[in-house]
DRENDO-330663 format. One record per residue (C-alpha): x, y, z; residue in one letter. Coordinates in steps of 0.25 Angstrom, whole numbers, plus 2048, in hexadecimal, padded with zeros to 3 digits. Layout:
<recs>
XYZA
...
</recs>
This chain:
<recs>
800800800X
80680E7FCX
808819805X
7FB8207FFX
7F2817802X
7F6815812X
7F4824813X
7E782380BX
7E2817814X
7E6820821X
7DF82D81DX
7D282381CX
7D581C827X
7C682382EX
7BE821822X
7BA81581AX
7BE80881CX
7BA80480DX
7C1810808X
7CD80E811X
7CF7FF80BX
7CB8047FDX
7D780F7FCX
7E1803803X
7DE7FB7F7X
7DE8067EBX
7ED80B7F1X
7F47FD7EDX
8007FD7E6X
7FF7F67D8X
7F17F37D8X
7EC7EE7CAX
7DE7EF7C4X
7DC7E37C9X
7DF7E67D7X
7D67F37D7X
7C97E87D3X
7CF7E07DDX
7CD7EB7E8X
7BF7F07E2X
7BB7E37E6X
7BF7E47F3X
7BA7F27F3X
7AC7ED7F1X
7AB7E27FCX
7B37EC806X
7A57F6803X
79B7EB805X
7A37E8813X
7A57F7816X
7967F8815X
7927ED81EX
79C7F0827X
7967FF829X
7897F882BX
78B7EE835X
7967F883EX
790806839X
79C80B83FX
7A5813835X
7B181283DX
7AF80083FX
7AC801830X
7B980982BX
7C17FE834X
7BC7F382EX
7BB7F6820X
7C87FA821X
7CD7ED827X
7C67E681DX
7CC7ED813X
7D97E9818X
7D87DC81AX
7CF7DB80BX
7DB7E1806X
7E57D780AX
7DE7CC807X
7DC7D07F9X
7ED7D47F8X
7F07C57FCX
7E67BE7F3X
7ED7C87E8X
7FA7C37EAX
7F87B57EDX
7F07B47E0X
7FD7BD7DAX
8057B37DFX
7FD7A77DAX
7FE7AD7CCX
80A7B37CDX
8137AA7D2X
81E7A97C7X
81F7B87C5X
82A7BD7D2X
8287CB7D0X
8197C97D4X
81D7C27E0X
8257CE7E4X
81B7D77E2X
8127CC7EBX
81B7CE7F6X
81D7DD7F5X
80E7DF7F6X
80B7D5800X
8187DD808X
80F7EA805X
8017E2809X
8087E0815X
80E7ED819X
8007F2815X
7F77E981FX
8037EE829X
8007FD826X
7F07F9826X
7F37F2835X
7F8800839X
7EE808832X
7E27FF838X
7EA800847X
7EA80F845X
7DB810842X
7D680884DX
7DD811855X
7D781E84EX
7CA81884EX
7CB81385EX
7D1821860X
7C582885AX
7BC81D860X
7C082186EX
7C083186CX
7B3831867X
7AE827872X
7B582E87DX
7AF83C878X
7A2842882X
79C847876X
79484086DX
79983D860X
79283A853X
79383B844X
78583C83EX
78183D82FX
77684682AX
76B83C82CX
76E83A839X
77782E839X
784829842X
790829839X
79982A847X
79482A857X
79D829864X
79982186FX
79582D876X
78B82F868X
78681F868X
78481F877X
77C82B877X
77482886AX
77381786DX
779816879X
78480D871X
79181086CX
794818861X
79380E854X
789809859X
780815852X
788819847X
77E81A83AX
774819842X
76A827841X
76783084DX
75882E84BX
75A820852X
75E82685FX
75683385EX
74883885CX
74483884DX
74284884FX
74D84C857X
75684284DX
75184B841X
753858849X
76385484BX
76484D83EX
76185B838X
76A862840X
77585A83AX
77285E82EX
77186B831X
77E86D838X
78486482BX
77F86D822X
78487A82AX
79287382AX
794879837X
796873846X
78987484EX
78887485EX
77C873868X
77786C874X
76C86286EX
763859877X
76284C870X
757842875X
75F835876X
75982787BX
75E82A887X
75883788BX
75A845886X
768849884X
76F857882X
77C857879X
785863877X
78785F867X
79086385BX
78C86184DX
796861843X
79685F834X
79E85482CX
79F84C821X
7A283E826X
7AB833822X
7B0831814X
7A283280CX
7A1840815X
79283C81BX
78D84981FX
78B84882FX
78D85083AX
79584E846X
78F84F854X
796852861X
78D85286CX
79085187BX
78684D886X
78285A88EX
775853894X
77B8558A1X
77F8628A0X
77086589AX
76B8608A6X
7748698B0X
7718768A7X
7628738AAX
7648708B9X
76C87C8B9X
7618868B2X
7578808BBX
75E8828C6X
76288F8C3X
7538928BFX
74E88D8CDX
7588968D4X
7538A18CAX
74689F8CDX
74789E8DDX
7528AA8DCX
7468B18D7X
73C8AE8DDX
7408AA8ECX
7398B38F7X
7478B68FCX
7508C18F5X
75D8BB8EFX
7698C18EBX
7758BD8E2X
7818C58E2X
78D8C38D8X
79D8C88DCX
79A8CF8D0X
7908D98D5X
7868D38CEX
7798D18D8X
76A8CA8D3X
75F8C98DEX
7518C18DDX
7448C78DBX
7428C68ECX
74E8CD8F0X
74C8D98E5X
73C8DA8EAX
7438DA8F8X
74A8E78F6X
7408EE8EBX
74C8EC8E0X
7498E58D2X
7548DA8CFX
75B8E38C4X
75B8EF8CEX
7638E48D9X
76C8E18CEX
7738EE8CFX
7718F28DDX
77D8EE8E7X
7798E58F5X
77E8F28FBX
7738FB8F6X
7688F28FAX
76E8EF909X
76B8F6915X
777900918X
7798FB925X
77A8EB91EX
7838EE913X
7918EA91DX
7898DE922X
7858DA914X
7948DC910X
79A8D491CX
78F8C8918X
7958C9909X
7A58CA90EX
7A38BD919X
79E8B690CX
7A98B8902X
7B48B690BX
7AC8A990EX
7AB8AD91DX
79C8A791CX
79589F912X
7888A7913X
7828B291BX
7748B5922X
7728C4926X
7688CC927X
7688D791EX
7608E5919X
75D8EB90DX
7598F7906X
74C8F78FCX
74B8FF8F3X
7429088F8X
74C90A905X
74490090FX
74E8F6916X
74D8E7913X
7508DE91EX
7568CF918X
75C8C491DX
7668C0913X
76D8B2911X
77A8B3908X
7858AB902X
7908A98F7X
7918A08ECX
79F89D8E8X
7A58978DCX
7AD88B8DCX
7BA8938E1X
7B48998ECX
7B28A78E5X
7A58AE8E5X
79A8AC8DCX
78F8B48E1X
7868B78EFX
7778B28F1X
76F8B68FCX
7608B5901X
7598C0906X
74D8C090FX
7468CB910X
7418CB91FX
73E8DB920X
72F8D7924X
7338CD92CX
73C8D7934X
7308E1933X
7288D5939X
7318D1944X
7328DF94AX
7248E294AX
7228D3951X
72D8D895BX
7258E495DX
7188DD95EX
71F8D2967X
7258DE96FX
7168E696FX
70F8D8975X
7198D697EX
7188E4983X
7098E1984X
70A8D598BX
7138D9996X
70B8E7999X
6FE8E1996X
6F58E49A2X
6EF8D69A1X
6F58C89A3X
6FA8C3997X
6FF8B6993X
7038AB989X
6FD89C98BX
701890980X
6F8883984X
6F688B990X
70488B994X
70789A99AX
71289E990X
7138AE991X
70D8B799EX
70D8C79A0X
70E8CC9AEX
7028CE9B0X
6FF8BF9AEX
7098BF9B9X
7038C89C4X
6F58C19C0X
6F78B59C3X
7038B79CDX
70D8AD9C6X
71B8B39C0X
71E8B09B0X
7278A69B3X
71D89E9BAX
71489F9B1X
71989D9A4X
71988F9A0X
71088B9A8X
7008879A5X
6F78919A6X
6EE8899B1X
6F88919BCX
6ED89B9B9X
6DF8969BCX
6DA8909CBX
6D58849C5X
6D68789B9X
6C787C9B6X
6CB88B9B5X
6D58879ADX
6CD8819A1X
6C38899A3X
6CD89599EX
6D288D994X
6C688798EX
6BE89498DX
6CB89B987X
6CD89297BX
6BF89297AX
6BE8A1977X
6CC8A196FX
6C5896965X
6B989F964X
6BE8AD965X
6CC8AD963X
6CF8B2972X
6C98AC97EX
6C68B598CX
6C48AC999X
6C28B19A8X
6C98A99B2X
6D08A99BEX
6DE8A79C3X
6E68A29CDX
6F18AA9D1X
6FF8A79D6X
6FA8AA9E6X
6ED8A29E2X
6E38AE9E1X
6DB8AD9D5X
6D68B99CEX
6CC8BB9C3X
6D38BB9B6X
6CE8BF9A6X
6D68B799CX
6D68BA98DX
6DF8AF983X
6E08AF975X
6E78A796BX
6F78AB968X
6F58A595BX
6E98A5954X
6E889894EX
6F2890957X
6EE88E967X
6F9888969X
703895968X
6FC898974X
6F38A497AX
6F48B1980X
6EA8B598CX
6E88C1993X
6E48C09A2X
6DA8CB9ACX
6DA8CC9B9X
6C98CD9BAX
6CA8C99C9X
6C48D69CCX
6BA8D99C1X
6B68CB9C5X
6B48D19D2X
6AB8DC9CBX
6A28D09C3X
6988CF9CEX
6968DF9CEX
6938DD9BFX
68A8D19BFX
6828D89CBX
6818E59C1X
67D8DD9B6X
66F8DF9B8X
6708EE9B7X
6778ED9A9X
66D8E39A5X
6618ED9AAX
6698F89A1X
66B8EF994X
65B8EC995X
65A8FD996X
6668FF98AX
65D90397FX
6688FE974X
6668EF96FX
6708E9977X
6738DA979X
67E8D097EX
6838C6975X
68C8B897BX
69A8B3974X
6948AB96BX
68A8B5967X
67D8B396DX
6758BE973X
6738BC982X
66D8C9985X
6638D397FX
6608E1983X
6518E5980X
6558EE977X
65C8E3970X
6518DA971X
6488E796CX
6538E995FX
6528DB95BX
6418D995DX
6468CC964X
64F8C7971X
65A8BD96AX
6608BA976X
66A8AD973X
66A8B0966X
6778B395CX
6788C295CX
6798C394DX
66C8BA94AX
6658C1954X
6688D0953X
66B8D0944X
6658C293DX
6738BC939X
6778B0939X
6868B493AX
68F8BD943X
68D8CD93FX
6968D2936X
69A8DC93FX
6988D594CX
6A18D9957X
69F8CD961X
6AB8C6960X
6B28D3965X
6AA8D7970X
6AB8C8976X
6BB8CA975X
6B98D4980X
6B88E2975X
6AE8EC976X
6A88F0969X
6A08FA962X
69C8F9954X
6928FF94AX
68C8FB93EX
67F8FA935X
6758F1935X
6738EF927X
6648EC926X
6608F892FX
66C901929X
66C906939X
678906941X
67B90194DX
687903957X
6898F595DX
6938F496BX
6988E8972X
69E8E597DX
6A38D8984X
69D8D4991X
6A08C899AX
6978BC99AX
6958AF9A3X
69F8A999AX
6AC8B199DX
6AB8B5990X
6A48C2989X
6988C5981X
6948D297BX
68B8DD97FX
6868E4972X
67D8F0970X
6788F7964X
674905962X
66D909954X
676916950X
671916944X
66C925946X
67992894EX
681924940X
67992E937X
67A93A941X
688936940X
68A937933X
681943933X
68D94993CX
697944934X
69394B927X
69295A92FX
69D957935X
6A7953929X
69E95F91FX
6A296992DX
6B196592BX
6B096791BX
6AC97491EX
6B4978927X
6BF97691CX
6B797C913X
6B798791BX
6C898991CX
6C8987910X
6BF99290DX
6C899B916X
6D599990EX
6CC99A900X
6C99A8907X
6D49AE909X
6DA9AB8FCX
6CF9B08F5X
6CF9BD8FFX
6DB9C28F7X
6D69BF8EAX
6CA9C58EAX
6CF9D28F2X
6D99D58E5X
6D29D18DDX
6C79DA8E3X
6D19E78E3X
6D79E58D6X
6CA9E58CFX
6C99F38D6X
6D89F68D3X
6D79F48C3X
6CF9FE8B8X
6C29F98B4X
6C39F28A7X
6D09EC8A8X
6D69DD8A6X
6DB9DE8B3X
6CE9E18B9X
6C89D88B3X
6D29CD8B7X
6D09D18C6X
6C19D18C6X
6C49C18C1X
6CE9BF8CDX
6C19C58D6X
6B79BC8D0X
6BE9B08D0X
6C19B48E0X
6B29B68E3X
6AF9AA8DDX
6BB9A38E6X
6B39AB8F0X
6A69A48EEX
6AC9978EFX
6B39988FBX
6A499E901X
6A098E8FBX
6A898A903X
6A698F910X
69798C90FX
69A97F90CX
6A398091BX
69698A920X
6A1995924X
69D99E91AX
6979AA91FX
6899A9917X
67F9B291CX
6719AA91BX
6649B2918X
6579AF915X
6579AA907X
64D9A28FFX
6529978FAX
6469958EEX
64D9A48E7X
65C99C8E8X
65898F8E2X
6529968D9X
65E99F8D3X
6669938D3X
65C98B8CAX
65D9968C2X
66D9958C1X
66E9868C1X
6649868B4X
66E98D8ABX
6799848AFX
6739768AEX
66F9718A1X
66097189CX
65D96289BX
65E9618ABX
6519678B1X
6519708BDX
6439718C3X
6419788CFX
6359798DCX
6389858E2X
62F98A8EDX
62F9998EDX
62B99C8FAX
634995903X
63799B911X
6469A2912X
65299B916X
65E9A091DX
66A99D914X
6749A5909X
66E9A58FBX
67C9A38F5X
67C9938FBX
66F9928FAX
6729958EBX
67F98C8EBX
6769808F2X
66E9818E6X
6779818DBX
67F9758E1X
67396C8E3X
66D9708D4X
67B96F8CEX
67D9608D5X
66F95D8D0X
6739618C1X
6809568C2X
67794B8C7X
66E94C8BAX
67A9528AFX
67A9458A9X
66F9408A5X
66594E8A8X
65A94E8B1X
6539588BAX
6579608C7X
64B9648D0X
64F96F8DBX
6439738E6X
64297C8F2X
63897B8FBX
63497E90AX
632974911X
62F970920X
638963927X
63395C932X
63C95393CX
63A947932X
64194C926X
64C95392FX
64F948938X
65C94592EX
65F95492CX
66895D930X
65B967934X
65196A93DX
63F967939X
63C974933X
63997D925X
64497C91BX
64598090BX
64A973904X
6529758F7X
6509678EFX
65A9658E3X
6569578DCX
65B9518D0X
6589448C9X
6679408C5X
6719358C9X
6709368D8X
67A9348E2X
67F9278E7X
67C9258F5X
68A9248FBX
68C9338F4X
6829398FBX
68B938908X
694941903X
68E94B8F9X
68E956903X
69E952905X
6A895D901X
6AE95A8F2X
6A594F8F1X
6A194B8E2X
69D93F8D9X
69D9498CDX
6A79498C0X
6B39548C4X
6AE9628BEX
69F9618C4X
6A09628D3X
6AB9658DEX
6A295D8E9X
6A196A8F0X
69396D8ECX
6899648F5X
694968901X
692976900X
6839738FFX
68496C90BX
68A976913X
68298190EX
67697A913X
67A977921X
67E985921X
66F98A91DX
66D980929X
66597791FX
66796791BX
66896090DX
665954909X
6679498FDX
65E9418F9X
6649388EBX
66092B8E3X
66A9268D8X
6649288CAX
65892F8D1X
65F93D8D6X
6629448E2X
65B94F8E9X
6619588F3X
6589608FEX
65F96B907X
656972911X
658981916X
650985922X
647991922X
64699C929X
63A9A792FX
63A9B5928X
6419C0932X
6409CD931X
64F9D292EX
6529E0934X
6559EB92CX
6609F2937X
66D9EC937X
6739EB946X
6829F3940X
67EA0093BX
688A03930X
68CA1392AX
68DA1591BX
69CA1291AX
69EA1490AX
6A4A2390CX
6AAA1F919X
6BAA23917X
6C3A1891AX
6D0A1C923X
6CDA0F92CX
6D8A07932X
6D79F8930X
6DE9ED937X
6DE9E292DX
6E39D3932X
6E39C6929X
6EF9BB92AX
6EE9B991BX
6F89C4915X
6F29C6906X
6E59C890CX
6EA9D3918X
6F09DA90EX
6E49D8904X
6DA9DE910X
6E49E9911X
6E49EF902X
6D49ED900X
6D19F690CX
6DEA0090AX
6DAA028FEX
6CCA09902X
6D3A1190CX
6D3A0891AX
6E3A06921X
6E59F9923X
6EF9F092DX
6F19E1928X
6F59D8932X
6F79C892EX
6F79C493DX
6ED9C6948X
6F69C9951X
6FC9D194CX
6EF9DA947X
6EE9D9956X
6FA9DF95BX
6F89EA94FX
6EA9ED956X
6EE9EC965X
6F99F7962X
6ECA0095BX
6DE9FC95FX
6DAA09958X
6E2A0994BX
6D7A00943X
6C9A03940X
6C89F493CX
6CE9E793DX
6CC9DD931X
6D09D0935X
6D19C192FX
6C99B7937X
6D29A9935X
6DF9B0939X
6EA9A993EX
6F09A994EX
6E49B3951X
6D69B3949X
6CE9BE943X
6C29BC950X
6CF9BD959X
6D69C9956X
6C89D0953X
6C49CE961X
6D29D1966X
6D09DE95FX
6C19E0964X
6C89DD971X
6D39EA971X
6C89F2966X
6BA9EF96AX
6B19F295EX
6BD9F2956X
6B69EF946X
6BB9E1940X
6B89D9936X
6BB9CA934X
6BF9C4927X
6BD9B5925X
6BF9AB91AX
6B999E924X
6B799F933X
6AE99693BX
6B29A1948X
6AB9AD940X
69E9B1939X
6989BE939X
68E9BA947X
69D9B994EX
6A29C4946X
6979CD94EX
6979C695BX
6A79C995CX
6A59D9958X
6AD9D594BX
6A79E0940X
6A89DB934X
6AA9CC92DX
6B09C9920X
6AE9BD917X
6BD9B9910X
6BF9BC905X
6B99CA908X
6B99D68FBX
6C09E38FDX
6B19E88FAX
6AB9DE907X
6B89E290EX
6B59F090CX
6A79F0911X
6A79E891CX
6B39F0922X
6AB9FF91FX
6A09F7924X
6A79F2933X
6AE9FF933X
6A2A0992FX
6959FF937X
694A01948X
68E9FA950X
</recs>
């Protein structure tokens, strides 16, 4: 064999067996025609056993070795049968034998070359066995159909569990769902195609259970006849799958219980880094991005920061392996949180740290909670030791607890009573049960039980004693009881006095005109006062109380009873809802035969008690509006005082004709009509000082019919009944007039809507004790002004409040809720009543009555006798005195300026002084009434006092203190309503200054 074909059958060593033997025989030396037939023969069988073989091992590597083998060993046997058949024919021709012998020395060197070659490629293949086999990855060849060309162990055990050959040409589809197989088959082909290297981490569903692989794809042509496969290289990551998993749900249920737990929790990094759990940012008022950024310092007390920060330093230096302190913080609205906190550090396998953890429990309540227990615990205590009463603690009536009065009671000390069974109270066993028997039977019942009894002191007296228990814990008798304990010993003493005196209160409950009755513990009248028995038609004596005096079946809805047996007095009172009378019921406890208590109850109809009541309640609260009204009427004054008075003289001051004028005669009309306001006002407080005269109030109604017609649309009808010879009444035209227009206007709202009629009547008419019995009037003759209308009407728990100050139901823009009010005091001022009469849908009708009065003849002489003082010259001197500088200097221009010499003085004292020092220097003193330190009544009769006769005049805005009858009686001249016109001003001073007496 030539050196060509050794190096030819060595480079194709790996591949075919048929072709390796196939190229040994085409590289001979000297091969003839004949030779080459020879071979091709050879050839043909080698294929047919090449093909068997590869069925029977469907190893590729197993094939290639025996194919080549057989080649071999073909091959020789066909060399030696050519040259024994040379030799046979060829035996004379020498030079052939020599060429015998040199091939058969060539033969032989070439079966010792193929030896070695075959040694070398068991090795290689042994080699590749081992390295493929010893590999942790899965290894496999697979065509694009989705066959084995090549599988390691690790492939076959995985696949088959069997070696590797044992699934070579076989498909994946035998070892894998039909559906998954297709899916991987075309992703061979699509990483083949790609001619790229594909990776992922794949779960294959393997015979043996679900199986996760890391895996490599890679694309080759494979083997001599380049079959298009792909290589796989996948390792085993099931176990590291499964970690991951137990690793995410693990860190998913911290996750969950960080954020969620009820208990703050903390992480802090060394970097600086610090997260927080939804509990722990609540606790402090923070969200979890705000914690982020905030350092521990800011959020910890200032006086915990160097505890916090010796906690953290014993931990790193590994001093302690955790801490537990307790600890405040700062919310963030600056409250202080109190915590106890739990910490520690996690370290890193080298003992470095990798971050801090704590739990914080908010305990601030709990510390608000213990203080106020401490307190409380500190209150009883206090209570118990200063009680007046014996006071004691029993559990299975075992004395656990005693005040000292327990101890002087019963002349025992503390400690030789505590421990011991409460029997070292009573005379006797029967005593004994008897105090405990009825007890419990009253706690079961009744929650507290109240027994008298008798003890047996120390020195063997006994004394008569009142004991009271209830339960410590309300649903536990065994936490034990406390009792209180009453020397009774002498009101015992005093029993007999009482017994004796029964008869007399008996005599006096059959005398007590209210129903009055005594009722046992459990309810049942024991005893009826004729009055009682009178009330109910009926004595019900043994019966239930509720069944008897009311007809229930079941205990009163407001009954008292329960109380007043526990030893409390009661009053209570309440309506009887099928009378709609009120009643005011009172109880108390007295002792029966039992020990125990049963009630003494009286009742007292006071249903016309409530409606008097009420009655006084609405004069009351409308006198207390009024006196409002009224300062505020005063401070309306005064302001107005300066405005109209300007106004006034510069509408003197200015030409006729001009702007100016003209502006100031606006300021002086809008100020008059300020002034008639305010005069609203104080009727609506009655302190306006409204002369009343005989007036008939037919001729006012009329006018105002007259006024209302032009103002309210056609389609409402106004009729009218106006009795045209009604007897005069006392009263100021001007209210009257506003009484009218209020009631028509409020008339005219209730039918705006949908149109209607308004009827208004006056009539005289005569009251009798009948009509007047829920009045505010006496029996007599009165004028009765009626206003009706068939409107809305006004819902009943309005009409209450109607005559209320700013009370309205109507749209802003229609009412101020002032005009009922001032209706209403107009009317008590005229000395009259009103009343409301309204159905809803049907209309509401208002009636107000005025007394009349008898004709009088008036005299025609005046009691002042007054000179004609127009052409009197004025060269008087007036002392002027009002604490309100504006309006002082105000006075002091209007009369200067018609000739008068006027002193201002804002304090009455000093007005006074100015006075004292020259009683003879002023012809007349005009004072304010409400001033300050000294009023104007005051200094007027200080002045009278040094000046007798001395001409004053009193200005006033409000004043309950002065009205013109006081004004006379004090020898005051002269009184001026705020605010007062230069031209009243003017004439009342020439008036005071020019009248006598």
């Amino acid at each position: 064999m030539t050196l060509e074909g050794t190096l030819l059958l060595t480079q194709n060593i790996h591949l075919d067996g048929f072709f390796g033997s196939y190229f040994i025989c085409l590289n001979q030396d000297n091969k003839d025609e004949k030779d080459v037939q020879d071979i091709s023969s050879c050839l043909i069988l080698l294929i047919l056993i090449q093909t068997v073989l590869a069925r029977l091992t469907r190893s590729y590597l197993l094939t290639l070795r025996l194919m080549t083998l057989l080649g071999i060993s073909i091959y020789r046997a066909f060399t030696l049968i050519k040259v024994y058949l040379i030799m046979e024919t060829m035996k004379s021709n020498e030079s052939l034998i020599s060429r015998i012998r040199s091939l058969e020395r060539e033969n032989t060197a070439l079966v010792q070359r193929l030896g070695a070659m075959e040694e070398k490629f068991n090795k290689s293949e042994e080699i590749l066995y081992q390295i493929t086999n010893t590999m942790q990855e899965t290894l496999s060849v697979i065509n694009l159909e989705g066959d084995f060309l090549y599988a390691n162990d690790n492939a076959a055990y995985n696949m088959a569990d069997s070696k590797g050959h044992s699934i070579v040409s076989r498909n994946i589809k035998e070892f894998l769902p039909e559906d998954y197989a297709e899916n991987l088959i075309k992703l061979y082909r699509d990483v083949y195609k790609s001619g790229k290297a594909y990776t992922q981490e794949i779960l294959i569903k393997l015979n043996k259970g679900d199986t996760w692989f890391f895996n490599t794809l890679k694309p080759l042509n494979y083997g001599l006849q380049k079959v298009p496969a792909v290589l796989s290289v996948s390792l085993d990551i099931t176990e590291r799958k499964k970690m991951e998993i137990t690793l995410r749900e693990s860190e998913d249920k911290f996750k969950y219980v960080f954020d969620n737990s009820m208990i703050g929790i903390s992480i802090a990094l060394p970097s600086g880094e610090f997260y927080a759990n939804n509990a722990f940012c609540s606790m402090l008022g923070y969200s979890r991005e705000e914690v982020k950024n905030i350092p521990w310092q800011k959020v910890t007390h200032p006086d915990d920061v160097d505890l916090s920060s010796k906690v953290i330093d014993s931990i790193v230096s590994g001093e302690r392996d955790s801490v537990k302190f307790l600890k405040r913080y700062i919310h963030k609205n600056g409250s202080v949180v109190w915590a106890n906190v739990a910490t520690t550090l996690r370290r890193d396998g080298e003992g470095k740290p990798l971050y801090f953890i704590a739990s914080i429990n908010d305990i601030t309540e709990w510390k608000k909670n213990r203080e106020q227990n401490r307190l409380y615990y500190q209150q009883i205590e206090s209570i118990f030791r200063s009680a007046p009463a014996g006071i004691g603690m029993v559990s299975n009536r075992i004395i656990i607890k005693v005040n000292k009065r327990v101890e002087e009671l019963s002349g025992y000390s503390e400690e030789e009573l505590i421990g011991k069974n409460s029997r070292i109270f009573y005379p006797s066993d029967e005593e004994y049960e008897y105090v405990g028997r009825e007890k419990y039977r009253q706690i079961a019942l009744h929650g507290t039980g109240t027994v008298e009894s008798r003890w047996k002191r120390k020195d063997g007296t006994l004394i008569d004693v009142l004991m009271s228990s209830s339960q410590i814990d309300l649903n536990d008798y065994s936490k034990g009881f406390t009792f209180t304990v009453l020397d009774i010993s002498e009101s015992k003493k005093d029993k007999a006095a009482l017994l004796h005196s029964e008869r007399k209160y008996r005599t006096m409950m059959e005398a007590f005109e209210d129903p009055t009755y005594i009722c046992s513990p459990d309810m049942h009248i024991e005893y009826m006062n004729p009055a009682m028995v009178k009330w109910l038609g009926k004595d019900s004596t043994g019966q239930l109380c509720h069944k008897a005096i009311w007809g229930s079946g079941v205990k009163c809805s407001w009954c008292i009873h329960e109380k007043v047996i526990a030893g409390k007095v009661t009053a209570i009172e309440f309506q009887n809802p099928a009378t709609e009378r009120y009643y005011h019921v009172s109880s108390v406890p007295i002792h029966n035969d039992q020990g125990g208590f049963s009630t003494l109850t009286s009742y007292r109809d006071v249903t016309e008690v409530r409606h008097l009541q009420l009655k006084l309640q609405q004069a009351q609260k409308m006198e207390a509006i009024g006196s409002l009204a009224g300062g505020i009427a005063h401070d309306f004054n005064n302001i107005l005082f300066p405005i109209v008075g300007f106004a006034e003289m510069l509408t003197e001051d200015l030409p006729p004709g001009s702007p100016e004028r003209a502006n100031a005669q606006e300021i002086l009309c809008a100020g008059k009509r300020a002034v008639d306001i305010v005069k609203q006002i104080l009727a609506f407080s009655r302190q306006q000082d409204n002369m009343l005269i005989p007036t008939k109030v037919e001729q006012v109604i009329k006018e105002v019919i007259k006024l209302s017609r032009a103002t309210i649309p056609m389609n409402i009808e106004i009729l009218n009944d106006l009795q045209q010879d009604c007897a005069d009444v006392m009263a100021n035209s001007t209210q009257l007039h506003q009484i009218g227009m209020n009631l028509i206007i409020n008339a005219y709202h209730a039918v705006e809507e949908k149109g209607g009629q308004i009827m208004v009547q006056v009539r005289e008419v005569v009251l009798g004790s009948v009509e007047t019995a829920e009045m505010t009037i006496q029996p007599g003759r009165y004028v009765r002004l009626s206003v009706a209308d068939n409107g809305v009407g006004i819902p009943s728990e309005n009409l209450k409040r109607i005559f209320d100050p700013y009370f309205t139901t109507k749209m802003t823009g229609k009412g101020t809720g002032l005009g009922l009010a001032v209706v209403y005091g107009i009317v008590r001022e005229h000395r009259g009543d009103i009343r409301v009469d309204s159905k809803i849908g049907k209309g509401t009708t208002f009636e107000i009555y005025f007394p009349l009065i008898e004709r009088k003849q008036v005299s025609s002489t005046s009691a002042v006798q007054c000179r004609d003082w127009s052409e009197t010259e004025r060269i008087e001197r007036i002392l002027l005195v009002d604490d309100d500088t504006v309006i002082a200097d105000l006075g002091k221009q209007m009369l200067e300026r018609v000739g008068y010499t006027v002193n201002a003085f804002t304090s009455s004292a000093d007005a006074l002084e100015a006075f004292e020092n020259s009683p003879d220097a002023y012809d007349l003193v005009i004072t304010d009434m409400s001033m300050p330190g000294m009023t104007g009544d005051l200094l007027a009769g200080k002045l009278l006092d040094i000046r007798p006769g001395l001409p004053i005049i009193i200005c006033t805005g409000y004043s309950e203190r002065m009205d013109r009858e006081i004004v006379n009686k004090t020898g005051i001249r002269g009184l001026l309503m705020k605010p007062v016109s230069m031209s009243s001003l003017l004439k009342e001073v020439r008036r005071v200054l020019d009248c006598e007496e």
